[in-house]
Each structure stands twice: as structure tokens, then as C-alpha cells.
C-alpha positions as CSV (number, residue, x, y, z in Angstrom):
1,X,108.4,150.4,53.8
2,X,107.0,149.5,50.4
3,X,103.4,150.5,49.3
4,X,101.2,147.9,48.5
5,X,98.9,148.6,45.3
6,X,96.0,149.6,47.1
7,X,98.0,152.1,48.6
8,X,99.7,153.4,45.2
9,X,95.9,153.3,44.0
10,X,94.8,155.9,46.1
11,X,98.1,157.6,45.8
12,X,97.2,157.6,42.3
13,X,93.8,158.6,42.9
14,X,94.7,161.7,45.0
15,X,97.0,163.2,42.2
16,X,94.7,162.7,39.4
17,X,92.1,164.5,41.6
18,X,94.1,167.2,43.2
19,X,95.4,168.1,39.6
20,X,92.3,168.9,38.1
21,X,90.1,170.0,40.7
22,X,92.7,172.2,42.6
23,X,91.1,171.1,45.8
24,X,92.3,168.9,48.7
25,X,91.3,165.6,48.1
26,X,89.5,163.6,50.9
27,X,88.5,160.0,51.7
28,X,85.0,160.2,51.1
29,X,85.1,162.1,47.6
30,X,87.8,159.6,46.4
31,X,85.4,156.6,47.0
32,X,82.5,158.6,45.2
33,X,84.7,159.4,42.5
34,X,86.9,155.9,41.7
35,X,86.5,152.6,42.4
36,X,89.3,151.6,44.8
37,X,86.1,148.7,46.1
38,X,86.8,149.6,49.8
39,X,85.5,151.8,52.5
40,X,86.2,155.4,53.4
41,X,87.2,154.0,56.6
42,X,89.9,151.8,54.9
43,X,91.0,154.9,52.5
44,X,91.1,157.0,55.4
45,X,93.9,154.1,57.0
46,X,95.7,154.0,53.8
47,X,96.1,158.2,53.6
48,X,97.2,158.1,57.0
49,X,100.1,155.4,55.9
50,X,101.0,157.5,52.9
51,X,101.1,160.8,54.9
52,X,103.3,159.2,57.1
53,X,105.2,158.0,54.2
54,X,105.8,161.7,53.0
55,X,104.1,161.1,49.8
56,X,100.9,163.0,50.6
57,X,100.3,166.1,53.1
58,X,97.4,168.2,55.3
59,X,98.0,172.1,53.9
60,X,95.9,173.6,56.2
61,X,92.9,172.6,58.5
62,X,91.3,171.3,55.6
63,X,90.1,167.4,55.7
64,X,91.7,167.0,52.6
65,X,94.9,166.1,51.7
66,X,97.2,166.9,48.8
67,X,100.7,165.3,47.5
68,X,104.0,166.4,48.3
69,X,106.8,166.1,45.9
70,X,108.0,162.7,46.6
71,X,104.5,162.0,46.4
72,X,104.1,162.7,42.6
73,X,107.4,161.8,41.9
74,X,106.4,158.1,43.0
75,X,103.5,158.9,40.4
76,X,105.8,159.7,37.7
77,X,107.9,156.6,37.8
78,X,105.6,154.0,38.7
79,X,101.7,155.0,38.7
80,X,101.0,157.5,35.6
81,X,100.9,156.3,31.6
82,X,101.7,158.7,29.8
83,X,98.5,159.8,27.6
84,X,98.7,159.5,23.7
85,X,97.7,162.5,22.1
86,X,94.2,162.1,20.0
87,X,94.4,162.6,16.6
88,X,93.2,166.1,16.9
89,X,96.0,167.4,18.9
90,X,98.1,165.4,16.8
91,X,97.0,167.0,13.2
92,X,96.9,170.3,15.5
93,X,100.4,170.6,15.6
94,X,101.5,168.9,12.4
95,X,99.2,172.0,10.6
96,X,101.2,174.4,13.2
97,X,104.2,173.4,12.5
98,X,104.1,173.1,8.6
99,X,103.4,176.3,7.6
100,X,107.0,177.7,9.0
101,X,108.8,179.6,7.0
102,X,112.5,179.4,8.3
103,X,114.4,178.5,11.8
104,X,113.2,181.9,13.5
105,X,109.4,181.0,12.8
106,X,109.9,177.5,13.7
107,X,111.3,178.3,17.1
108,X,108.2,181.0,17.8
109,X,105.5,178.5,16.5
110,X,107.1,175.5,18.3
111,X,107.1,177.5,22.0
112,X,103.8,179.0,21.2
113,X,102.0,175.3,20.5
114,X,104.1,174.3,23.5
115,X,102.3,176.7,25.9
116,X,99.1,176.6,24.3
117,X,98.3,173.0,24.2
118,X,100.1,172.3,27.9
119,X,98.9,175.6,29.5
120,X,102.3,176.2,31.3
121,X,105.3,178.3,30.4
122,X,107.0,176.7,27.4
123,X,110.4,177.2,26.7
124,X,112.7,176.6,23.7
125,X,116.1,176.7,22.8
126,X,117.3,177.6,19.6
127,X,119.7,175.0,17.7
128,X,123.0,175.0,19.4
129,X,125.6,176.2,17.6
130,X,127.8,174.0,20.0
131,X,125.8,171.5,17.8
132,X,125.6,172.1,15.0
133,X,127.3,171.9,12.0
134,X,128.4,174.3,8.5
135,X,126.2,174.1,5.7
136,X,127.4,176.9,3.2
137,X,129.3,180.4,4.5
138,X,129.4,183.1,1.8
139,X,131.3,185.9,1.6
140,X,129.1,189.2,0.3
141,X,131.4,192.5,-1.0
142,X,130.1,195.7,0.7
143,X,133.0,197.4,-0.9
144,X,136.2,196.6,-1.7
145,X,138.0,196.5,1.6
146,X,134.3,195.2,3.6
147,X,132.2,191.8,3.3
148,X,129.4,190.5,4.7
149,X,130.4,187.0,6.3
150,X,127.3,184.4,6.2
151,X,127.3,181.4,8.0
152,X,124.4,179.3,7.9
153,X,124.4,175.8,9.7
154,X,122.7,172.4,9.4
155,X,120.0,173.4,11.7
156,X,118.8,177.0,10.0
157,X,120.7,178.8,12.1
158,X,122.1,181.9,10.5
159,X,125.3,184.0,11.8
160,X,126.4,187.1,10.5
161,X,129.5,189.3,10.8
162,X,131.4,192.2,9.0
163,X,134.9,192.0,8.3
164,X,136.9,195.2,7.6
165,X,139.6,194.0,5.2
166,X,143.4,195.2,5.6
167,X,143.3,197.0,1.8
168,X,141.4,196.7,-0.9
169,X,140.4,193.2,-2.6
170,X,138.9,192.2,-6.1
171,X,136.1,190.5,-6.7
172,X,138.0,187.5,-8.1
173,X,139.6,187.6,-4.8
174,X,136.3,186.9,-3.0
175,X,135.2,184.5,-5.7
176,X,138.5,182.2,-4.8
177,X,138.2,182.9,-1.4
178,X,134.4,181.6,-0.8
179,X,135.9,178.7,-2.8
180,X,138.4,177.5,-0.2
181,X,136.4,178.5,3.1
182,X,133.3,176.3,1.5
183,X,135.5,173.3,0.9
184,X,137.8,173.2,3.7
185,X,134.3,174.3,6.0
186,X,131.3,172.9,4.8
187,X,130.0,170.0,6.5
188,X,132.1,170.2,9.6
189,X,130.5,170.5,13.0
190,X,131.4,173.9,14.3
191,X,133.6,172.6,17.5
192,X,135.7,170.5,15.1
193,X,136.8,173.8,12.5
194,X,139.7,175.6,14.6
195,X,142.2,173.3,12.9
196,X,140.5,173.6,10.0
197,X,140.7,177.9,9.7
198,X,144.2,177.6,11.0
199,X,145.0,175.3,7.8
200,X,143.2,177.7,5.5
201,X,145.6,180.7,6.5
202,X,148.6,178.7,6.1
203,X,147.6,176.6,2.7
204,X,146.4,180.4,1.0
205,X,148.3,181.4,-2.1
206,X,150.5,184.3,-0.8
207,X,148.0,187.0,-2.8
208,X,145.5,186.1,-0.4
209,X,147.3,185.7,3.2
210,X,146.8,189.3,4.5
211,X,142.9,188.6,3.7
212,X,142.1,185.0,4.6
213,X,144.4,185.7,8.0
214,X,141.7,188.4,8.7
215,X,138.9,186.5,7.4
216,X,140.2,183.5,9.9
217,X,140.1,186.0,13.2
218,X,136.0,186.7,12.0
219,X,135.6,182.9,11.2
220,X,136.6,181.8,14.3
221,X,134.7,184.6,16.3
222,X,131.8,183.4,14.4
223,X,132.0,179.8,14.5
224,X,133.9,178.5,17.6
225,X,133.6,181.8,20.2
226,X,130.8,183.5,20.1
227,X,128.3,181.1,20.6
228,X,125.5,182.6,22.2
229,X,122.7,180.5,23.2
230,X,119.3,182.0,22.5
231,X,115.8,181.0,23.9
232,X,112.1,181.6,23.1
233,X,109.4,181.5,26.0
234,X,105.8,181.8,25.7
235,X,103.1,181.1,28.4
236,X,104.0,183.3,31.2
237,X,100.3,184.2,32.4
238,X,99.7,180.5,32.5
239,X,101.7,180.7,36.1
240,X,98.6,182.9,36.6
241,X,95.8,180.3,36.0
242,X,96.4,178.0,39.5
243,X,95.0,177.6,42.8
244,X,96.5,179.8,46.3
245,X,98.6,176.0,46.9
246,X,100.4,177.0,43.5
247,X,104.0,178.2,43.8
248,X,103.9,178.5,47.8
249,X,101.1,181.7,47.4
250,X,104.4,183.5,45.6
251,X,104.8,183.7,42.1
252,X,107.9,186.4,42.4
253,X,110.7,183.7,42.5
254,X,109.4,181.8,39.3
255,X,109.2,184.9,37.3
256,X,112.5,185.9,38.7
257,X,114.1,182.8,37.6
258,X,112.2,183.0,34.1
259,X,114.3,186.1,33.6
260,X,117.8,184.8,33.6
261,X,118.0,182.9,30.6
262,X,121.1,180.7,32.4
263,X,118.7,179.2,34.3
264,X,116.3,178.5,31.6
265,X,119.1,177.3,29.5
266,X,120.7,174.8,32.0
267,X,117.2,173.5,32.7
268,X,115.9,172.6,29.5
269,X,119.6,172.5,27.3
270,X,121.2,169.6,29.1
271,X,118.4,166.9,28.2
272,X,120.2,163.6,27.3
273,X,119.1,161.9,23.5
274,X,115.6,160.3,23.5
275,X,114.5,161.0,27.2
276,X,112.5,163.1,28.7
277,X,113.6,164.8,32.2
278,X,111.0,165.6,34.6
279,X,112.0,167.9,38.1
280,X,109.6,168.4,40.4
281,X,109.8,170.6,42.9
282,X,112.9,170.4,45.6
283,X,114.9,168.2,42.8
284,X,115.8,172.1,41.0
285,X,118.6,173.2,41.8
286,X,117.5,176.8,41.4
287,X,115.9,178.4,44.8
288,X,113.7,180.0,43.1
289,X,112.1,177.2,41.1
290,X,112.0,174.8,43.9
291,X,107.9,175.2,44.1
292,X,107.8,174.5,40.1
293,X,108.0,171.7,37.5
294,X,110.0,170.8,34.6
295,X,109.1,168.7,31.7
296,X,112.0,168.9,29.2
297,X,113.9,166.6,25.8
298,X,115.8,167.6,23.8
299,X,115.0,167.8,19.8
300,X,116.8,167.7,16.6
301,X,117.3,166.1,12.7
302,X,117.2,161.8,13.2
303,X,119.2,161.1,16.1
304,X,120.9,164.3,16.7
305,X,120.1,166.8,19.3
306,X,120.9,170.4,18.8
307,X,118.2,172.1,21.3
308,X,116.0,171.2,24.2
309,X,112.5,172.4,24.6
310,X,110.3,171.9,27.7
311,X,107.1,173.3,29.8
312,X,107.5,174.7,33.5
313,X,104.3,174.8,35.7
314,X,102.8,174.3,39.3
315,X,103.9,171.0,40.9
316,X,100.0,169.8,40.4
317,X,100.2,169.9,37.0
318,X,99.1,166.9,34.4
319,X,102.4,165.2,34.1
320,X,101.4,162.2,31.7
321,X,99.5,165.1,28.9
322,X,102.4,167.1,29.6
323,X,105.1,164.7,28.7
324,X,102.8,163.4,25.8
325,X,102.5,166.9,24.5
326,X,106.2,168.0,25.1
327,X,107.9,164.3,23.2
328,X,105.4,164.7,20.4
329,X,106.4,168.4,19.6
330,X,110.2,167.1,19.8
331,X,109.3,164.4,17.7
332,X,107.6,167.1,14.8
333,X,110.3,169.6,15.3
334,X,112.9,167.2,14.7
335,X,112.0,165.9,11.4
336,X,111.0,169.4,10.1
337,X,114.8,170.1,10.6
338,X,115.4,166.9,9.3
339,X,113.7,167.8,6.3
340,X,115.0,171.2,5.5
């Protein structure tokens, strides 16, 4: 059965209220408090078609009523706008962001803003490496038969192994071989340079095989193999700051889950280009996280993504500030990257 708007009105009317007072909403404080222009008696009609609906429940003996999951996801797609942010929260994170002083700060400022303007746990990925592409790799002697191997991508991201050379090599050596690694390597995207290393051990001048074929295992370690995803949360003791409805009364699962960064990962990593993903509740795939919320996009330089970032909360949390806040940090992020 479809709802007609009076209905999605006090559907609307029940989440607004529920998420900021914390309390079960019932008929006669919903007529006080917006103006639907009917009477309790009709409200109390149109509650009983929604419960029956699924999109709203009784929790306990309480008159009121609060929504289930289907109810706010109804709220999500059809009944919310999502809130500009004012011009204060908007300078607040432009000054936040600015002052970063590489990819590392970035990442901490950007999950810290996160949680503090949302109030939820905010969580970030670093670039991808998966993502991202080579800027510059350089080649630092330690001695003569150890360098330093430097690879710093397109997004800040810096990598950095040792390689124990098979004998001793002069510094011309490494001079001519930071040459051909930087032309044959720089500007490809990392997922595209196994070819690329196998050509530079075969097209080496026969004085520096033994090296560059050693040089090649560490390159490809670095930049195809080893890509270990890394994330930044912030926010935890938000989870603390709801009602006994929060999180089923149990907030052991959600900081269970908050542990394995897997999880974290798959829920905030796999956001498509230019849309933001919101799971609410049952729609997680992860037990544990079946009582929580996730507002997530991805960010990165112009139209490329290299990372997702997101907030994790109650169920009854503000879903149009949240995805307001959690877009226009994306949005700031991206063209910081964009410009460094």
C-alpha cells in the first residue's frame, strides 16, 4: 500500500522528533509541535497505518512510538533534504583543513572534523594505493651495497623499503638507475607498472642487471603487493552520547566491529564516484553493525576517487546534517589533493 502525504508527513514528523529529542514520539506532542492541520485523533489513525506498515514501532509500554529501519530509510529517499551547511561550518572546515601540513595530517584533521562536526564515529581511509598513481621514486645510498627506496604517489602517499644490493654499487650507478626507474615509472597508476618493472630488468645495460633485477623484486613488493590499506577513526565516545534505544542497550558489538579494520574498510572503501551510500541498520552486512548507521563517499583529486570517508552512529541519527557534513568534507579534501 502506498502512503499518502499526510501519512509520509507524520512519518517525517516522528523522525525529526525522535532524533533530537531521544524520546518516543506521540500523537499529541506531534500536533503541538508541527503543523500537520489535523487532529490527534486523525494522527493517532495515520500512526496506527504506518505501524502496521513497519515503518514505525511501540518499544516498550510507552504511548510513543519510534521508527524502525524501513521507516527512516523511506525518510532518506523520499522525505528528508539534505541540509546545506551555514557558512560557518563551511569556513570551519576550509580553516581545518588548510593548515595541513602533508597526507598524514590531512587524514588526522579530516577524521577529526568528521567526528566533531557530526558527533558520530568518523572514519577515513587513507589514499589507495590500489589507486593511485607514481609521482617520483628515488633511490637514497645507505652504503654501497644498501638504498633507501622512496616511492611517493599522486595522492601524498609515501612508501618506503630497503634493498640490500647483490655487491657493491657506485654512486653513478644509482644516479643512472633513478634515471630509468623515474621515466619508465613516473606517472603510471600503480596496478598498471608490473609490465613496466619487468621491461626495466630486461632493457638495463648489462652493468646494471644484477642491481635493477634486485631493485625490480623491491619495486614490485612496494608498488603492486604490498598494498596495505590503512584507516584513521576518531569519535568513538560519541557511540556513548545516545539514549538506552541506541545500539539495542549494547554497545559491545559496534566497538567490536570498530576493531577490525576489514570491516571498516569494506564499509566506507567501496563507495561508488559522486554518491553518497547510506546503510541503516539490518541493510549491513556485518552482525555486529546491524543496530548502526553508515554515511559514507568516497573522495579524491577532480573526478578521481582514491579513498572513502564516512560517519557511523545510532540508527536515530540526523541523516540530512550528516550527509551534508560528510559530501562537503569529500568535497574539501578532494581539491586539497587536487592541489598539492
Amino acid at each position: 500500500m502506498g502512503l499518502d502525504d499526510r501519512k509520509l508527513a507524520v512519518l517525517r514528523a516522528i523522525v525529526e522528533d525522535y532524533v533530537s529529542t531521544q524520546e518516543p514520539v506521540g500523537s499529541k506532542a506531534l500536533v503541538e509541535r508541527h503543523q500537520l492541520g489535523v487532529s490527534p485523533a486523525t494522527v493517532r489513525n495515520d500512526m496506527a497505518v504506518l505501524e502496521e506498515e513497519g515503518y514505525i514501532r511501540q518499544p516498550h509500554t510507552s504511548a510513543g512510538r519510534v521508527p524502525t529501519d524501513r521507516g527512516y530509510r523511506l525518510f532518506v529517499d523520499r522525505l528528508s533534504r539534505v541540509k546545506p551547511l551555514s557558512p560557518a561550518e563551511r569556513r570551519a572546515i576550509e580553516r581545518f583543513l588548510v593548515g595541513a601540513v602533508d597526507l598524514d595530517d590531512v587524514v588526522h584533521r579530516t577524521v577529526r572534523l568528521l567526528a566533531q562536526l557530526t558527533r558520530q564515529v568518523a572514519v577515513v581511509q587513507y589514499p589507495s594505493l590500489a589507486r593511485s598513481s607514481v609521482r617520483h621514486l628515488e633511490l637514497v645510498p645507505i652504503s654501497t651495497t644498501r638504498l633507501m627506496l622512496v616511492m611517493i604517489a599522486d595522492t601524498g602517499r609515501v612508501e618506503q623499503r630497503l634493498v640490500e644490493l647483490p655487491g657493491p654499487v657506485p654512486a653513478d650507478n644509482v644516479t643512472d638507475l633513478r634515471r630509468l626507474v623515474n621515466e619508465k615509472l613516473a606517472g603510471a597508476r600503480l596496478s598498471d607498472t608490473p609490465p613496466l618493472v619487468q621491461a626495466l630488468v630486461e632493457e638495463a645495460p648489462a652493468e646494471l642487471r644484477p642491481t635493477m633485477t634486485t631493485l625490480a623484486t623491491v619495486l614490485l613488493e612496494t608498488l603492486v603487493e604490498r598494498h596495505e590499506e590503512r584507516i584513521a577513526l576518531a569519535g568513538t565516545a560519541n557511540l556513548t552520547r545516545g539514549g538506552l534505544l541506541d545500539f539495542q542497550g549494547s554497545l559491545r558489538p559496534i566497538l567490536e566491529a570498530l576493531e577490525e579494520e576489514v570491516v571498516l574498510l569494506k564499509l566506507i572503501g567501496e563507495t561508488e564516484p559522486s554518491t553518497t551510500r547510506v546503510l541503516i541498520g539490518d541493510e549491513n552486512e556485518f552482525d555486529n553493525l546491524r543496530a548502526a548507521s553508515v554515511v559514507s563517499t568516497g573522495y579524491g583529486p577532480g573526478a578521481t576517487i582514491v579513498g572513502g570517508l564516512g560517519v557511523l552512529g545510532p540508527t536515530r541519527m540526523d541523516y540530512p546534517g550528516n550527509i551534508a557534513t560528510v559530501r562537503a568534507v569529500a568535497r574539501y579534501v578532494g581539491e586539497l589533493l587536487a592541489q598539492n
